[in-house]
N, C-alpha and C positions, 0 to 999 in steps of 0.2 A: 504494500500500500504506500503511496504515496502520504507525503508529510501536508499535507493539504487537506489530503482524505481524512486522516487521525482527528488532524486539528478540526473538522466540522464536525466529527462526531464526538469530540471532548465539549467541544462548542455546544452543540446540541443538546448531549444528556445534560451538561452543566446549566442551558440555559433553563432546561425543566424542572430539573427539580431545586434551582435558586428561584425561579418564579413561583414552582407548587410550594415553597417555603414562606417565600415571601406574602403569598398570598393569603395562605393558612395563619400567620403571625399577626397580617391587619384583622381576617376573621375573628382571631382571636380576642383583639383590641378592642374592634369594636360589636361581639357578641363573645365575653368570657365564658360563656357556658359551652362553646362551641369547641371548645379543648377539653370537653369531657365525653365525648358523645360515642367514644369507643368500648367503652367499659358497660352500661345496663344492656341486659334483654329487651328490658319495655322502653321503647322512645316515646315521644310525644309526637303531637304536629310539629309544633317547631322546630324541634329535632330533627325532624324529617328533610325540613326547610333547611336546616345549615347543613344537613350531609348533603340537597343539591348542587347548595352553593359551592361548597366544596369541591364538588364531582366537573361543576361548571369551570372550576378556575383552574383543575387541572388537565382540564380538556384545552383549554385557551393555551395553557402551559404548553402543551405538549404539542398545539399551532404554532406557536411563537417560536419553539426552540428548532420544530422542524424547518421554517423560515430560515431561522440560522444559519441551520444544517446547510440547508443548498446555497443559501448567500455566500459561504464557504468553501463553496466546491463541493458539495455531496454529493451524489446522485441516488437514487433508488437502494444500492446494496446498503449505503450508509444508515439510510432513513428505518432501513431494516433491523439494524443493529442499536439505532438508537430507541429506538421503537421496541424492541426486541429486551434490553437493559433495563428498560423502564419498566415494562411487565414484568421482569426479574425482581425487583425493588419491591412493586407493588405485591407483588407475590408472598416475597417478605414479610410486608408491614402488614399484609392480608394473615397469615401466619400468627403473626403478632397478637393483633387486632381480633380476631374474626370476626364478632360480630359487628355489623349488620351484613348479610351474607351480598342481598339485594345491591349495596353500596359498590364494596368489592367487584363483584361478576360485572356490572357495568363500569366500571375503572378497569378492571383488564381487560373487557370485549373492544372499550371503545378510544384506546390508547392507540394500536397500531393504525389503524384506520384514519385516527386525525392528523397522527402522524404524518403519513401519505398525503393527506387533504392538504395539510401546508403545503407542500411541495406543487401541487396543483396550482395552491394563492399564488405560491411566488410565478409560476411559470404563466400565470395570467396575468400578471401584475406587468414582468416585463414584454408581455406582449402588446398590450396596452402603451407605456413606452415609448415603443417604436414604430 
């Protein structure tokens, strides 16, 4: 692999999970409760509501970092492996975590996929462009 390759997909995962960090920590700020929400059986509505938002910001994450990724020189196999890392992670913290199962299973179905979809934004972005 070229050294270009590497650096988009350091690029990449880095920019995902600093964004799903970063995003989680204002969550937190400004809904404290929202740093507790892995631990009960029984949620709430609201509950229900910050594991969206959650599920929301690291979907956006995971747009942004793929952006990255091709801004950098990635193509396709890269986006693979970034994509691929981050289900690894999530896997983890799914591990970790377990419940809510619902929460999970849509965080790993729909990480490689938006993954991909960045790559699409960008390639219509610069068509657009020119």
């Amino acid at each position: 692999m070229k050294f270009k390759k590497i650096f988009s997909v350091i690029a990449g995962f880095g920019t995902i999970g600093l964004l799903s960090s970063l995003f989680a920590k204002i969550q937190g700020i400004l809904f404290p409760a929202s740093m507790e929400l892995f631990g009960p059986m029984i949620l709430t509505f609201s509950d229900h509501i910050q594991l969206l938002i959650k599920l929301l910001c690291v979907y956006t994450s995971c747009i942004l970092g793929s952006l990255l990724t091709v801004f950098c020189g990635g193509s396709k196999n890269e986006l693979y492996i970034v994509g691929g890392s981050i289900t690894a992670v999530v896997g983890w913290l799914w591990f970790s975590a377990i419940h809510p199962l619902w929460f999970w299973g849509l965080l790993s179905v729909g990480i490689l996929p938006l993954v991909l979809y960045g790559r699409n934004i960008y390639l219509s972005l610069k068509r657009r462009r020119y």
